[in-house]
C-alpha positions in Angstrom: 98.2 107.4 76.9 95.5 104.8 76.1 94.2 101.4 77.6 96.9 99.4 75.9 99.8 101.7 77.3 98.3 101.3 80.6 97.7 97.5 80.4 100.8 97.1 79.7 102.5 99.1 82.5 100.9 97.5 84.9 101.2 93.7 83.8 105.2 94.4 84.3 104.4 94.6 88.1 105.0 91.5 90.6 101.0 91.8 91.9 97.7 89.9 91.8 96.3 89.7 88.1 93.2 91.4 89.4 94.8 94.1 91.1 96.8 95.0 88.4 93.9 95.3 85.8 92.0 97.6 88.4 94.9 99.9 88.5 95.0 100.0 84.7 91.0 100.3 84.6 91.0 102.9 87.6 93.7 105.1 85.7 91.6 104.5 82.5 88.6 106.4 84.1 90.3 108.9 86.4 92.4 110.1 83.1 89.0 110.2 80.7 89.9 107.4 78.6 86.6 105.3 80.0 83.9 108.0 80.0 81.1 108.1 82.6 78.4 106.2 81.9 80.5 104.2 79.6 79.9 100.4 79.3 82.7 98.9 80.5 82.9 95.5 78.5 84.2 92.3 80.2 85.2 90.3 77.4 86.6 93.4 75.7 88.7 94.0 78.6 89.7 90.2 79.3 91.0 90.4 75.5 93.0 93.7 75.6 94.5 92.0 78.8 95.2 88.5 77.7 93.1 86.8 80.9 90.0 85.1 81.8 86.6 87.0 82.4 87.1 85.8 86.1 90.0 88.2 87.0 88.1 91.6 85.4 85.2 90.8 87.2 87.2 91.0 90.2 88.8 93.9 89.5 85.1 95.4 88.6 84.2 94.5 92.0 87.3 96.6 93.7 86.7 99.6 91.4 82.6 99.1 92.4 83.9 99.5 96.0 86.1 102.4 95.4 82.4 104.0 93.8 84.2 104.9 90.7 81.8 101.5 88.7 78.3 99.9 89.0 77.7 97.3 88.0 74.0 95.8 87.1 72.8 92.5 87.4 71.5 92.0 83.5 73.2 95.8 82.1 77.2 94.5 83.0 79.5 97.5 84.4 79.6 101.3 83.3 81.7 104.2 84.9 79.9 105.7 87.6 78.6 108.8 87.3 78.9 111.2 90.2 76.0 113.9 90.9 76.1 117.1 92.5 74.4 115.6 95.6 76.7 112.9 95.9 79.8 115.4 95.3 78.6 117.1 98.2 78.4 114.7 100.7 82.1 113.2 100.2 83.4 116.8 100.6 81.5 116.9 104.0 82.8 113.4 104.8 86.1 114.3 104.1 86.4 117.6 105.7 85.7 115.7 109.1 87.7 112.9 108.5 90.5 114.9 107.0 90.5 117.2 110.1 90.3 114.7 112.5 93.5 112.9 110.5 95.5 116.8 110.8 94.7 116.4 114.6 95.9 113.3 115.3 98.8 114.0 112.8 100.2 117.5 114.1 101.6 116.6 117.4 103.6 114.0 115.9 105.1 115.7 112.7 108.6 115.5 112.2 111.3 117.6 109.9 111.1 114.0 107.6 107.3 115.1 107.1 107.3 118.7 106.8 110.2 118.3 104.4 108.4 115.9 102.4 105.1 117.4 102.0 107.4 120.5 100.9 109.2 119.0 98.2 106.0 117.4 96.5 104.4 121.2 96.7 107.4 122.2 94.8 106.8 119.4 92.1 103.4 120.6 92.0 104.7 124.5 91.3 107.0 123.0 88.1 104.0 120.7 86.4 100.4 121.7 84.7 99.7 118.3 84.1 96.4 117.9 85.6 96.9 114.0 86.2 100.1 114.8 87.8 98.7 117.5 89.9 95.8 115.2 91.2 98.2 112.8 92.3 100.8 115.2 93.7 97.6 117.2 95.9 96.9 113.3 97.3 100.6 112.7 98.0 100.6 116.5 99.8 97.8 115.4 102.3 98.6 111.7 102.8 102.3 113.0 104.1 101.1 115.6 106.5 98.0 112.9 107.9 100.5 109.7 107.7 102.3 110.4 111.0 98.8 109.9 112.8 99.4 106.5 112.6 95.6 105.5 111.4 95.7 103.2 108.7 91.9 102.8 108.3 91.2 106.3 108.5 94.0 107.3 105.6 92.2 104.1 103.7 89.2 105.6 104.2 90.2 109.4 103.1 92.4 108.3 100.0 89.0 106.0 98.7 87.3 109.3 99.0 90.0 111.2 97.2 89.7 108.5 94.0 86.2 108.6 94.1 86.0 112.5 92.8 90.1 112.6 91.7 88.6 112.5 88.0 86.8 115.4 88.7 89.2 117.5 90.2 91.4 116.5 87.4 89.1 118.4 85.3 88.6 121.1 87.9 92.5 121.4 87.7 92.1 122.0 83.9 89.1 123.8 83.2 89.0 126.3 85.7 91.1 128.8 88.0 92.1 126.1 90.6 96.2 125.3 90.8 96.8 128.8 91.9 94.5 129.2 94.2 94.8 125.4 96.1 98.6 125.6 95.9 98.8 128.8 97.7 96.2 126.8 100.5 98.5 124.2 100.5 101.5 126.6 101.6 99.8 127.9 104.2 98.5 124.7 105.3 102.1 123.4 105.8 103.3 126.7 107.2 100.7 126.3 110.3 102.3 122.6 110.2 105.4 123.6 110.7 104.3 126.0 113.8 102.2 123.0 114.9 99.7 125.4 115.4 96.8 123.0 115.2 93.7 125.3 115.3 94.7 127.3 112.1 95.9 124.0 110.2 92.2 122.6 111.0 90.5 126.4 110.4 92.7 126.4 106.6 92.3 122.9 106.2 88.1 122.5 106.2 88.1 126.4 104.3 90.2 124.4 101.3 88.1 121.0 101.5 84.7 122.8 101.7 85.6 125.7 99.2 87.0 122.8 97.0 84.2 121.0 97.3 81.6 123.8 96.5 83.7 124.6 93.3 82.8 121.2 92.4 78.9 121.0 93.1 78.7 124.0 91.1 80.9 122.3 88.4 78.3 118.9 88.2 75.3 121.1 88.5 76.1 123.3 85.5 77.3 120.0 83.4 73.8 118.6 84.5 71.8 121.6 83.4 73.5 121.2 79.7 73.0 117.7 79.2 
């Protein structure tokens, strides 16, 4: 799938011009298609979408916000590129939001929730398609957090999720990860299930921080080659 694919997906949706063209741009980078560090054009862009300059700037500015563009005053925008450093200290930020989120969320589960978040595992055992996998391990986590009823705290998580989803999408490709987080993930929604909340948050921050230390290690040895 290319830019033009995705541009036109997206422009069949009933939403704002500018969110549209960040959803296209967002999958654009988060599938490889926009490179890190890659310019990312205006004009080019306004063209391949059939729109003014004035609605990709805007959807510049929600991607900037999501950390996965800069943009420069005189330089335009390019594809953020995440460091080591900075990989680090969303996994930290995420392993205490997320376990706050599971404690909040465990009391309140339902059969609905467990059910769900067991049917998306089971789409994620028939697939090796890291993009699908990336979205699927999002989906798996936003089901079990959702019944905490925090809508700024989910916001907050899932814009931490896109911010290194690119990367785990490589992670998911390049090295010995599926196997490993799926059989996390099923023990994750087994302690669910028992609404035993200390080993949910216990397996939980193990498969954020051991994630998350796979990843550092990733961006430091890309670093080193460069």
């Amino acid at each position: 799938m290319n830019l033009n694919e995705l541009a036109a997906n997206v422009l069949q949706q009933q939403r704002s011009t500018p969110d549209l063209i960040a959803d296209a741009l967002r999958e654009a980078i988060l599938r490889g298609i926009f490179e890190e560090g890659q310019s990312l054009r205006q004009d080019e862009i306004a063209t391949q979408f059939g729109v003014s300059r004035i609605p990709v700037r805007e959807a510049l500015k929600h991607l900037e916000a999501e950390g996965l563009v800069t943009l420069h005053l005189n330089r335009g925008a390019m594809v953020s590129v995440l460091t080591a450093a900075e990989a680090q200290e969303i996994c930290e930020i995420r392993s205490a939001l997320e376990v706050k989120a599971m404690q909040l969320a465990i009391p309140k589960l339902n059969t609905s929730d467990l059910e769900k978040a067991a049917v998306v595992l089971e789409a994620s055992d028939q697939t090796s398609d890291a993009g699908v996998l990336a979205k699927l391990n999002w989906e798996f986590h936003a089901t079990l957090y959702a019944s905490a009823e925090r809508p700024r705290l989910l916001t907050m998580i899932k814009n931490l999720h896109v911010n290194i989803d690119r990367y785990v999408r490589l992670q998911m490709a390049q090295m010995d990860y599926q196997e490993r987080s799926q059989k996390e993930h099923y023990q994750l929604l087994n302690a669910c299930r028992q609404q035993d909340t200390k080993a949910a948050v216990r397996l939980l921050k193990r498969h954020i921080d051991t994630a998350g230390e796979q990843l550092v290690t990733y961006l430091l040895q890309k670093a080193q080659k460069r």
